[in-house]
N, C-alpha and C positions, 0 to 999 in steps of 0.2 A: 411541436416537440422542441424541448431545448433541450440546445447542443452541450451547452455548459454544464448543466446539471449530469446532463447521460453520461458525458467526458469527467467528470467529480465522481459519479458512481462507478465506472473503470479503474480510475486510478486508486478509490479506496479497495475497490475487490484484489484489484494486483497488488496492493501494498499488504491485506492481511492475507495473502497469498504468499508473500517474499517472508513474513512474520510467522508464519504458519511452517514453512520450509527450514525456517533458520532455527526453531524450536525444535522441529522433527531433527536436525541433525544436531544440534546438541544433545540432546534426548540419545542420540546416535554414540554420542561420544566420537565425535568423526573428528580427525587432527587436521582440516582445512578451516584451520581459526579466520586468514586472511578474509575465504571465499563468504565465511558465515557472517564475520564482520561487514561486507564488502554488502550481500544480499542482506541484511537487516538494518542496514541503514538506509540504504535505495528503499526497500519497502516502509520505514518510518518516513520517512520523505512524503513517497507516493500516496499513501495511509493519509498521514496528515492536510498535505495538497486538497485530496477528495473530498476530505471531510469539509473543508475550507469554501471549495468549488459550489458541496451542496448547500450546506449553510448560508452563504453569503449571495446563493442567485436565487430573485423574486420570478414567484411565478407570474409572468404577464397572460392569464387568460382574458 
């Protein structure tokens, strides 16, 4: 099992997770601009990280 890839696939699921959230409250018209800012960049982060993580690690079978 690798660690890396499973931990890539985490961080991309919580990142369109955070991206998921931050469109539902716009979508909301919700006046926490800071928190929506603040959760949609941590999840582009995380998103991108994942993607990074699974792409870049070889499978050693």
């Amino acid at each position: 099992m690798n660690v890396k890839r499973t931990f890539g696939t985490i961080l991309t699921v919580l990142g369109i997770a955070g991206l998921l959230y931050t469109g539902y409250q716009l979508m909301q018209k919700s006046e926490a601009y800071t928190n929506m800012a603040v959760v949609g960049v941590i999840g582009l982060i995380f998103f991108f990280a994942g993607i990074g993580l699974v792409q870049n690690t070889r499978d050693e079978s």
